[in-house]
LOKOLVO-618794 format. One record per atom (N, C-alpha, C): residue in three letters; z, x, y. Coordinates in steps of 0.2 Angstrom, whole numbers, plus 5000, padded with zeros to 4 digits. Atoms other than C-alpha are relative to their C-alpha. Layout:
BEGIN
ALAZXY;...
END
This chain:
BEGIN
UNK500350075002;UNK412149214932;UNK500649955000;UNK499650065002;UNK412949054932;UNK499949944997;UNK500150085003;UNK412848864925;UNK500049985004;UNK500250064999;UNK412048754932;UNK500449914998;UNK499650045002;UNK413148634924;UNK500549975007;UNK499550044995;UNK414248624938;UNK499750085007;UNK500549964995;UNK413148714956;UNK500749985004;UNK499750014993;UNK414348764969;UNK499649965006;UNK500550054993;UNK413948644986;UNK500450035006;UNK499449964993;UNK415448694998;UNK500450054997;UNK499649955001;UNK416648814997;UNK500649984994;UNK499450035002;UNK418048704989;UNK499849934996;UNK500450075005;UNK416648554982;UNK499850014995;UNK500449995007;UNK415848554964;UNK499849954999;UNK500550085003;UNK414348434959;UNK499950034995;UNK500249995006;UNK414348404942;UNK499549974999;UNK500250035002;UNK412948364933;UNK500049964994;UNK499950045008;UNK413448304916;UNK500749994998;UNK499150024999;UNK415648304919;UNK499950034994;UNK499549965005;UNK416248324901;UNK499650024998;UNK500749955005;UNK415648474889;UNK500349964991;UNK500050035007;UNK416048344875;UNK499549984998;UNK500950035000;UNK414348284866;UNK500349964994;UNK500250045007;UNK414248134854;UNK499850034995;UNK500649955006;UNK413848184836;UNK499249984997;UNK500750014998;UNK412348084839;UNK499550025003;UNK500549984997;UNK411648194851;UNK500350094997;UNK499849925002;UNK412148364841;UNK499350035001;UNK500849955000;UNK410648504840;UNK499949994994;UNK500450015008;UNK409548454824;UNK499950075000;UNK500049935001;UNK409648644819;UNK499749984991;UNK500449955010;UNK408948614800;UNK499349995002;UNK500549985000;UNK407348634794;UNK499850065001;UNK500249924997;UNK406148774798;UNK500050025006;UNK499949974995;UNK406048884810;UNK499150035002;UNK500649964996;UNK404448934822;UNK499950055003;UNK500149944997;UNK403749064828;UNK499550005007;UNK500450044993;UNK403249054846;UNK499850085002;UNK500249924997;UNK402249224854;UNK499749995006;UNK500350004990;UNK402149244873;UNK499750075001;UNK500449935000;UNK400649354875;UNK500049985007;UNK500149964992;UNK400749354896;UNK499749985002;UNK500950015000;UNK399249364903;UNK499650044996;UNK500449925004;UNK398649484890;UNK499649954995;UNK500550025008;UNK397249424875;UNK500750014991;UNK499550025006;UNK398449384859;UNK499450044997;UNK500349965005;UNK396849484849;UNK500350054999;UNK500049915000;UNK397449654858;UNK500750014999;UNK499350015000;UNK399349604859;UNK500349964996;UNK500050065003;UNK399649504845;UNK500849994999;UNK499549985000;UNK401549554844;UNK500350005005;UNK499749964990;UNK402149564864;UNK500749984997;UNK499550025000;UNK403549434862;UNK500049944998;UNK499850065004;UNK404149344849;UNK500549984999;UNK499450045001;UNK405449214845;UNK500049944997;UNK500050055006;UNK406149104832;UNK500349955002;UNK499750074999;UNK406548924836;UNK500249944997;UNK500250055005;UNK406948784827;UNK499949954999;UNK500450054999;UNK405748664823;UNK500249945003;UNK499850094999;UNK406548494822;UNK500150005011;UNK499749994994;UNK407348554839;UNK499550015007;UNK500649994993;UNK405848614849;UNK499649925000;UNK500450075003;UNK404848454841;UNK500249965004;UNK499750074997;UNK406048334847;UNK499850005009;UNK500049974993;UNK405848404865;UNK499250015002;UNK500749974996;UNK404048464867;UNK499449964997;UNK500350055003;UNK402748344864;UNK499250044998;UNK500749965000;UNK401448494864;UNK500350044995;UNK499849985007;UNK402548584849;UNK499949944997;UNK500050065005;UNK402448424841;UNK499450004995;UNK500749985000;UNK400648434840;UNK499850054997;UNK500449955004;UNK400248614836;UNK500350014993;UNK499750005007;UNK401448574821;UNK499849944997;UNK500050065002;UNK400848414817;UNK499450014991;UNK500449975006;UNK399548494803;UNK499349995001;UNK500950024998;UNK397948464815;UNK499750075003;UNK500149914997;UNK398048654822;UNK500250034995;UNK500049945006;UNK397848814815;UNK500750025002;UNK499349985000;UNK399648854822;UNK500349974995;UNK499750045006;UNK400248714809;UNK500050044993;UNK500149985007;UNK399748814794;UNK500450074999;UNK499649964998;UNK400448974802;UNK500750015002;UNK499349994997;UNK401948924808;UNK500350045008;UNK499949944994;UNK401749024825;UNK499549985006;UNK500450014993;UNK401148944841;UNK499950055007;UNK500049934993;UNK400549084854;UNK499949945007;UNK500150034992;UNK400649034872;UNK499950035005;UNK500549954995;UNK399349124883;UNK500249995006;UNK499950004991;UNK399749164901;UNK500549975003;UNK499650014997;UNK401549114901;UNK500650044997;UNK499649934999;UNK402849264905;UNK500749994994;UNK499550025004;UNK404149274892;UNK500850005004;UNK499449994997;UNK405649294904;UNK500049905001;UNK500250085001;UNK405149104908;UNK500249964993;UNK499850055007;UNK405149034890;UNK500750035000;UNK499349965001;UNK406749144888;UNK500649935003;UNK499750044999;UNK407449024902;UNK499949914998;UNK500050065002;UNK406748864895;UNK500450014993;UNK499450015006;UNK407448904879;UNK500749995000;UNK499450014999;UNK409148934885;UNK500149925001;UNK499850054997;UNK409048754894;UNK499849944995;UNK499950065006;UNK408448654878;UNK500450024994;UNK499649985005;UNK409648764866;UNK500849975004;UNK499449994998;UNK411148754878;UNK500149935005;UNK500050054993;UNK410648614892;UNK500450045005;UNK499849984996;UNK411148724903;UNK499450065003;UNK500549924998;UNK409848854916;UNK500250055004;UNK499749944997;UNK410249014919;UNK499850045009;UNK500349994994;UNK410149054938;UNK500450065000;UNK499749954997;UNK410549174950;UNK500649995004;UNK499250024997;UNK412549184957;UNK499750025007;UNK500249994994;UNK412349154974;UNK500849985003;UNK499550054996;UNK413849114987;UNK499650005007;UNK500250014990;UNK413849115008;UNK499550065000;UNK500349944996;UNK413249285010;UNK499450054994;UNK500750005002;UNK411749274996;UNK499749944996;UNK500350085001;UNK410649134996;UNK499750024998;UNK500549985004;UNK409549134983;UNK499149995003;UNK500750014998;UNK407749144991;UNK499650014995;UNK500449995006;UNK406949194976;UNK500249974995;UNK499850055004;UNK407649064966;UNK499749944999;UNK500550074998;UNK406348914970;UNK499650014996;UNK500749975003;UNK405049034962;UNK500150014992;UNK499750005007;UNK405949034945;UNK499849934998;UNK499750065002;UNK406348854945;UNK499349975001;UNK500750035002;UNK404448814948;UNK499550044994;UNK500249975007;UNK404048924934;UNK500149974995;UNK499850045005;UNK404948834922;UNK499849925000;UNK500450075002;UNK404448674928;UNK499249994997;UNK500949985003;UNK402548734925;UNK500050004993;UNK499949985005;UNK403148784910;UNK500149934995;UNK499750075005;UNK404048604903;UNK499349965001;UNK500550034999;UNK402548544910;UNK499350004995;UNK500749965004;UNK401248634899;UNK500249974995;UNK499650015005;UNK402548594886;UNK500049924999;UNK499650075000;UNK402648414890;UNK500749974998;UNK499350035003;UNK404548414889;UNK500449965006;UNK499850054997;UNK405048274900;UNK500850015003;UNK499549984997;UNK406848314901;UNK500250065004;UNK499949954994;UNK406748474907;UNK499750005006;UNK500250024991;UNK405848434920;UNK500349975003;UNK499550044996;UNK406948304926;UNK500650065003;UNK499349964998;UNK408348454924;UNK499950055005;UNK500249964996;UNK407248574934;UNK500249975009;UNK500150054994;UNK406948464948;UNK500849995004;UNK499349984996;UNK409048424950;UNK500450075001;UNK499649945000;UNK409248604948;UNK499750035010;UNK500549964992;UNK408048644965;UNK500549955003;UNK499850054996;UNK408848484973;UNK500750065003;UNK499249974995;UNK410748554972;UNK499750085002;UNK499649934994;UNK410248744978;UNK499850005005;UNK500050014994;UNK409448664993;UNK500649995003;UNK499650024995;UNK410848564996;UNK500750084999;UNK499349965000;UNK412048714991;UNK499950055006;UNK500149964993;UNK411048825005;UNK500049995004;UNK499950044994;UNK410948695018;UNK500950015003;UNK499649984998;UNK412848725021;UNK499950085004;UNK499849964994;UNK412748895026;UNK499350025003;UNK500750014995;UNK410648905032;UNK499650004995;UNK500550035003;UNK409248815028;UNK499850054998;UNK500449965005;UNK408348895014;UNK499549964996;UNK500450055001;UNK406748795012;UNK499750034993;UNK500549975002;UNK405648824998;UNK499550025000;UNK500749974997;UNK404448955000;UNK499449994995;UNK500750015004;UNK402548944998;UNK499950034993;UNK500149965006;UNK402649064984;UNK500249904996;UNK499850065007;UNK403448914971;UNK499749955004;UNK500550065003;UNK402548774979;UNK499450004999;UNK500650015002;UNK400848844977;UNK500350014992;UNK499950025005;UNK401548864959;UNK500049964997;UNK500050095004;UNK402048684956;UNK499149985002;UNK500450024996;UNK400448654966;UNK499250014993;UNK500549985003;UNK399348754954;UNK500049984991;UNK499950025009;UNK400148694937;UNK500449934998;UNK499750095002;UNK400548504940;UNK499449975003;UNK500450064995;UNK399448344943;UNK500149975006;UNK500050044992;UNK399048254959;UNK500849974998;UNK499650055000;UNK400448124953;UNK500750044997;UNK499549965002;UNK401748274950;UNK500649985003;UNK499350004997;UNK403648234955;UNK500350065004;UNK499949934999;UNK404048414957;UNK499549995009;UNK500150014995;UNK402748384970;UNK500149985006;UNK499850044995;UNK403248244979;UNK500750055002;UNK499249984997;UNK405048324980;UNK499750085005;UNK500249944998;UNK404148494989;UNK499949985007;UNK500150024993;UNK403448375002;UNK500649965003;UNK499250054996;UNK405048265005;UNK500350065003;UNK499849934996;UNK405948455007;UNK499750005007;UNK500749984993;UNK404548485021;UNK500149955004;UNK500150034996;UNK404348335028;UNK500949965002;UNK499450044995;UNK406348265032;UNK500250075002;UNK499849944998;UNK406848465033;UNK499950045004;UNK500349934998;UNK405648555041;UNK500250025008;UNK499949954992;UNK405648665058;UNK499350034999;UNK500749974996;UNK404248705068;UNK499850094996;UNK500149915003;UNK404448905060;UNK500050004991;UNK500149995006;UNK404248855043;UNK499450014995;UNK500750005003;UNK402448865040;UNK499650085005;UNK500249934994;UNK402249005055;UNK499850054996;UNK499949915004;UNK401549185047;UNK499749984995;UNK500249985004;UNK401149115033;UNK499149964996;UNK500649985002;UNK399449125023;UNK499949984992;UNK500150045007;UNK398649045007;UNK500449965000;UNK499850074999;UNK399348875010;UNK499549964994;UNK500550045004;UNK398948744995;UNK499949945006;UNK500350074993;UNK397548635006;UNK500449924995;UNK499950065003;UNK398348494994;UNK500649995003;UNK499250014999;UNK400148524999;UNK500049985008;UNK500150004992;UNK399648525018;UNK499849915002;UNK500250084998;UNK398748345016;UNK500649964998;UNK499350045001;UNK400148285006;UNK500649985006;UNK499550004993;UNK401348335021;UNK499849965005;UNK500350064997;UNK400148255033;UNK499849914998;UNK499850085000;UNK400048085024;UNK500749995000;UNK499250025000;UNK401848085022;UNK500250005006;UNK499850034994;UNK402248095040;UNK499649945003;UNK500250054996;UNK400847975044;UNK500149924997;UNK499750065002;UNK401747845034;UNK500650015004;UNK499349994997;UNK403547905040;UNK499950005009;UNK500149974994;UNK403047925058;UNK500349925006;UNK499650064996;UNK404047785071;UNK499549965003;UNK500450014997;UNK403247635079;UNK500050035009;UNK499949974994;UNK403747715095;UNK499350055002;UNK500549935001;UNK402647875091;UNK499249965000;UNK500750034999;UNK401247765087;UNK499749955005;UNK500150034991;UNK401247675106;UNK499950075004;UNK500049964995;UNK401547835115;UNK499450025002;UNK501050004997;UNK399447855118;UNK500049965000;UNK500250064999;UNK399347675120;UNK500250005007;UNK499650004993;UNK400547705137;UNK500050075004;UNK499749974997;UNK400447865140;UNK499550015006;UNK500649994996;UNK399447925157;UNK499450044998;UNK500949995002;UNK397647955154;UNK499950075002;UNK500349934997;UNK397848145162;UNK500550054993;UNK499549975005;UNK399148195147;UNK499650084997;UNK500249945006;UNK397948295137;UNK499250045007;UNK500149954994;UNK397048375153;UNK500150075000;UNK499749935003;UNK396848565152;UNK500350015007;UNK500049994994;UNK396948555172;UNK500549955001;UNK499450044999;UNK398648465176;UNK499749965007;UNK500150024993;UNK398048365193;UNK501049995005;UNK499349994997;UNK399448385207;UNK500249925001;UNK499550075001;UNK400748225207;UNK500550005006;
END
C-alpha cells in the first residue's frame, strides 16, 4: 500500500499532491461531539444481517464532509434518533477506503512500480468515487478523480494501461449524465486510445460509447471533415475498379 499523497510518475520524479504535511489549525479534524454508527450491509437485506459491518465515526467530521450524513442526522430520519445510518449495497472494503481518505486525506492504493501496473486499480478508484457520490462528499470526489489521473500518467511511462470497462461501467452506472468522473473516462478514451481498446470486449455502457462518439465528432479536424467532400466517388466500392 502506499500514499497517494506523493504517486510515483518516473523512476526518479514525485507529483505531489498537497507538498507539505503541515495543516493549519483551522483545518484540524473536528473529532468532538458524538460518534455514529455507520453499518454496511453489502448487498444483503439489513433485516437478516443487521450487524455485517459496523463502524464508529465522528459525527461533526462525517457531517462536515457528506451532505447525505448530514441529513440522515439532521433529526428528519429515523437514523437521527438511532444514531446509526445503514448503507445498503455498498461493500465495506470501499467505505473502509473512503474513510481512511476523509480521516487521513490520504487513499490507500495498490504499490505498483515498472513491472506491476496496477490494472485493477481503476475498479477500486471508481468504487469510491460511487461511493462519495452516494455520499455527496465533494471533495472526495475531486480527490478520486486526481488519484485515476496520476496512475494513468504513472503507467503511461512504462505501458498504456487504460481504464478498463469493468470501472467505467461502474462510474457509468452510479453517476449522472453530467458526471466529471465521466467526462474524464471519455477524454482517457478519446485523446489515448488505440484501435485494440475496445476489441473482445462485451457489455459496453451504450452511454459511454455515445459520449465517445460525440467527443470525437466535436474534436475531429477540418481536414477530416473535407476528405468525402474530395475524395473519389469509387472510395467506398466493394469492387475496386482497375486504375
Amino acid at each position: 500500500m502506499f500514499n497517494l499523497t506523493t504517486a510515483k510518475v518516473e523512476k526518479d520524479v514525485s507529483l505531489s499532491l498537497h507538498g507539505s504535511h503541515r495543516t493549519p489549525y483551522g483545518r484540524m479534524l473536528n473529532t468532538r461531539g458524538p460518534m455514529l454508527r455507520v453499518v454496511c450491509a453489502g448487498e444483503t437485506n439489513r433485516a437478516v444481517f443487521p450487524e455485517q459491518d459496523t463502524y464508529y465515526v465522528h459525527q461533526n467530521l462525517i457531517t462536515a464532509r457528506s451532505e447525505f450524513f448530514k441529513r440522515a442526522t439532521n433529526g428528519q430520519w429515523q437514523e437521527s434518533n438511532e444514531r446509526t445510518v445503514y448503507l445498503s449495497g455498498d461493500k465495506p472494503s470501499i467505505f473502509e477506503l473512503y474513510l481512511n481518505l476523509v480521516y487521513t486525506g490520504n487513499l490507500a492504493t495498490e504499490d505498483y512500480s515498472e513491472n506491476n501496473v496496477p490494472v485493477h486499480e481503476y475498479a477500486a478508484l471508481a468504487k469510491v468515487y460511487v461511493l462519495a457520490e452516494k455520499l455527496q462528499d465533494t471533495k472526495a470526489k475531486d480527490f478520486v478523480l486526481e488519484a485515476i489521473l496520476l496512475t494513468f500518467r504513472a503507467t503511461v511511462y512504462f505501458i498504456l494501461q487504460r481504464p478498463p470497462i469493468e470501472a467505467i461501467r461502474i462510474i457509468y452506472e452510479g453517476t449522472p449524465d453530467t458526471s466529471l468522473a465521466r467526462k474524464l473516462m471519455v477524454d482517457l478514451y478519446t485523446e489515448h486510445g488505440e484501435q485494440d481498446w475496445l476489441e473482445g470486449e462485451s457489455d459496453i455502457p451504450h452511454e459511454f460509447l455515445y459520449d465517445i462518439t460525440m467527443r470525437l465528432f466535436l474534436q475531429r479536424t477540418h481536414q477530416t471533415i473535407k476528405s468525402t467532400s474530395v475524395c473519389p466517388l469509387s472510395r467506398y466500392h466493394e469492387v475496386k475498379s482497375e486504375e
